[in-house]
C-alpha positions as CSV (number, residue, x, y, z in Angstrom):
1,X,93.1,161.5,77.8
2,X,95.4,164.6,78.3
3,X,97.0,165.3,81.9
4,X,95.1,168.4,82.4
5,X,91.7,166.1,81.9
6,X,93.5,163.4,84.0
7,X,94.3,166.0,86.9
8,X,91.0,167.5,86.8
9,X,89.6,163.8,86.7
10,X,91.3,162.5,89.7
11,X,90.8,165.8,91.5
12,X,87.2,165.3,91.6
13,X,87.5,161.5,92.1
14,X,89.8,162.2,95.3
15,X,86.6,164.7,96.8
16,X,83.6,161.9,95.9
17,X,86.0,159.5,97.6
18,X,86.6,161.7,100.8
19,X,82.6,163.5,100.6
20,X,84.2,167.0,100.4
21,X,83.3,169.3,98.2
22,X,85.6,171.6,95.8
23,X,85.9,174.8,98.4
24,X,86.5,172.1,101.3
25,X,89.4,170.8,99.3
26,X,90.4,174.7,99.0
27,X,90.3,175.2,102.4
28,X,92.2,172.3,103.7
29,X,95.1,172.6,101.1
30,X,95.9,176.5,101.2
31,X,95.2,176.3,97.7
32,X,92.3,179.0,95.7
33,X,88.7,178.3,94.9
34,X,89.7,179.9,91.7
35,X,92.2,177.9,91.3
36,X,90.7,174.5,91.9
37,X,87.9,175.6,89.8
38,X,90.0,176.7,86.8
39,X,91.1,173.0,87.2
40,X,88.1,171.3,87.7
41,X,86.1,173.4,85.0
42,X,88.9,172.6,82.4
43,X,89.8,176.3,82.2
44,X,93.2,175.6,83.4
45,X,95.1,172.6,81.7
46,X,98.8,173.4,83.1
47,X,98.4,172.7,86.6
48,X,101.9,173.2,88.7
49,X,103.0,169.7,90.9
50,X,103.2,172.5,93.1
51,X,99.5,172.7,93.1
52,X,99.0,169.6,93.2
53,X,101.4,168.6,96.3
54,X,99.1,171.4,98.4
55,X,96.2,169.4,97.4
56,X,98.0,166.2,98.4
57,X,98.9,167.4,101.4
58,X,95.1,168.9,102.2
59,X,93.9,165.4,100.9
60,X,96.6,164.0,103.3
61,X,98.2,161.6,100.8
62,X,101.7,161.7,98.6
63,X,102.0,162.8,95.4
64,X,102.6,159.5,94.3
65,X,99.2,158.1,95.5
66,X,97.8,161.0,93.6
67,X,99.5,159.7,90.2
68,X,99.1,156.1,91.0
69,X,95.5,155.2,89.1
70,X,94.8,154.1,86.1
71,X,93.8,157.8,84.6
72,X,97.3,158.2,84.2
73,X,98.3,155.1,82.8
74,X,97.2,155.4,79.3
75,X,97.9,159.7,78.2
76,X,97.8,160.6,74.7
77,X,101.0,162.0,73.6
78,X,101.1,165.7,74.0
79,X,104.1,166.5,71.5
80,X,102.8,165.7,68.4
C-alpha cells in the first residue's frame, strides 16, 4: 500500500468510526470538500501533514493517533 492509499484509507476509516460523512469532516476541520475529495477519490496522492493536522484537529485527535494503525505499518517503498 502507498501513503496516499493509506491516508485516503484511514481518512474514511476515521468518518465510519465517528458516523460523519466526507463534507462533515470538511466542515469541522476548515479544510475543502474538494480537497477531501481529491483525497478520498485517489485524485490527490501528496496530501500536506498540514492537511492532515486540520483534519486531526476537526476529528479532535493528534496527528500521531492518525498514523498509529496498522495501514501504515507495512508501506511499499516509494523510491524505487
Amino acid at each position: 500500500m502507498t501513503i496516499g492509499n493509506a491516508v485516503k484509507e484511514r481518512i474514511i476509516e476515521l468518518c465510519k468510526e465517528r458516523n460523519i460523512t466526507i463534507n462533515k469532516l470538511g466542515t469541522i476541520s476548515g479544510v475543502t470538500q474538494s480537497t477531501i475529495s481529491n483525497i478520498v477519490s485517489g485524485r490527490n496522492n501528496s496530501t500536506t501533514i498540514s492537511t492532515i493536522k486540520k483534519l486531526c484537529d476537526g476529528l479532535n485527535i493528534s496527528v500521531v493517533m492518525f498514523f498509529d494503525c496498522a495501514l501504515f505499518r507495512c508501506l511499499e517503498q516509494e523510491i524505487k
